[in-house]
C-alpha positions as CSV (number, residue, x, y, z in Angstrom):
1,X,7.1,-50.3,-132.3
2,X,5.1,-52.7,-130.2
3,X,5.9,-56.1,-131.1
4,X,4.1,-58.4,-129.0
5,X,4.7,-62.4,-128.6
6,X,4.5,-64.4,-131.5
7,X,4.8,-61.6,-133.8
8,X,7.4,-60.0,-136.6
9,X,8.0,-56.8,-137.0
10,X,10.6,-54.1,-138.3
11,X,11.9,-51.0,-137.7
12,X,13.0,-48.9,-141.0
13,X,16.9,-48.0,-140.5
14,X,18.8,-47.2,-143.9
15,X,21.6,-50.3,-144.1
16,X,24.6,-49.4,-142.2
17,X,23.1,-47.0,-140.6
18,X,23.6,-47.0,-136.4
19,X,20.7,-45.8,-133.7
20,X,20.1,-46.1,-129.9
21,X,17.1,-48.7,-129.2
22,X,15.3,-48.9,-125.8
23,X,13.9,-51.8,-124.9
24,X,10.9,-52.2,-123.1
25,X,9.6,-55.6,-122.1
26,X,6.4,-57.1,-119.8
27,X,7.5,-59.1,-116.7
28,X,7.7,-62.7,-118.3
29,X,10.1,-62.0,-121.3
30,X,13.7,-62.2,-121.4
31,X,15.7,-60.6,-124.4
32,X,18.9,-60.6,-123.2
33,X,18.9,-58.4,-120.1
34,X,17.4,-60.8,-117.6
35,X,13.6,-61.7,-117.0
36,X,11.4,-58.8,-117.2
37,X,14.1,-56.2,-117.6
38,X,14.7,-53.8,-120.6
39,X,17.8,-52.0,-121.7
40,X,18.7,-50.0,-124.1
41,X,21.9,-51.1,-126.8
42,X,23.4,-49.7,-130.4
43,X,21.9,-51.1,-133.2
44,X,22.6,-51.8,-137.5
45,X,20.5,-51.4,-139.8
46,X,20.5,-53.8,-142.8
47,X,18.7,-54.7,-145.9
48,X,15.4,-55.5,-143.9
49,X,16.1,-52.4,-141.5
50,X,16.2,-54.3,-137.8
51,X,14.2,-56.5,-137.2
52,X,12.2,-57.9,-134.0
53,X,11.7,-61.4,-134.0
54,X,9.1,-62.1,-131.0
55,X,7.8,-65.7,-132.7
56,X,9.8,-67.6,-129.8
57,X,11.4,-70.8,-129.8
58,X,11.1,-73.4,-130.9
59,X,8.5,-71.9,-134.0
60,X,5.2,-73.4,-133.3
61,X,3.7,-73.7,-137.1
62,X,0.0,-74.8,-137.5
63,X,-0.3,-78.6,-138.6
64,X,-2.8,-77.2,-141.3
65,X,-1.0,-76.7,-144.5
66,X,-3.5,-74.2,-144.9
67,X,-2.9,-72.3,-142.0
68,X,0.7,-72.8,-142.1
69,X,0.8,-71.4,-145.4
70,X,-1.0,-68.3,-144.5
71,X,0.9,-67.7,-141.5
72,X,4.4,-67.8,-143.4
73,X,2.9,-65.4,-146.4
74,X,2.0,-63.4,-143.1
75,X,5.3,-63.4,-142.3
76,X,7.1,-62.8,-145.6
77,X,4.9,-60.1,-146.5
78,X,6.0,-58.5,-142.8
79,X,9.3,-58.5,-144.1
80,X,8.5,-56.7,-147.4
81,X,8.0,-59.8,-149.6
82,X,5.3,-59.7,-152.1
């Protein structure tokens, strides 16, 4: 999976389920192993699978109600909403 900045994305695992995920990341980003270093760690599934979360913090939601709607049905429908 590539799941760049600002994005949500997920990885089908069955729930319970365990796996090895490497982690590959650009020179800017930290997810937990230190600026611009990857790693690999043991991961869950769940009811959603696993997923990546790459929106940042804090969320940065369009003023537009339109937008901001779209954006959020963007992301539910990522996450197998209808």
């Amino acid at each position: 999976i590539y799941a760049k900045l600002g994005s949500i994305e997920t990885l089908r695992l069955s729930n319970r389920a365990t796996g090895k995920l490497t982690i590959q990341v650009s020179r800017r980003v930290d997810v937990g192993f230190g600026t611009g270093r990857g790693g690999t760690i043991t991961v869950s599934g769940g009811a959603l699978g696993v997923v990546f979360d790459g929106r940042g913090r804090p969320l940065n939601l369009p003023t537009d109600p339109v937008r901001r709607r779209e954006l959020i049905k963007k992301w539910n429908w990522t996450l197998g909403g209808g």
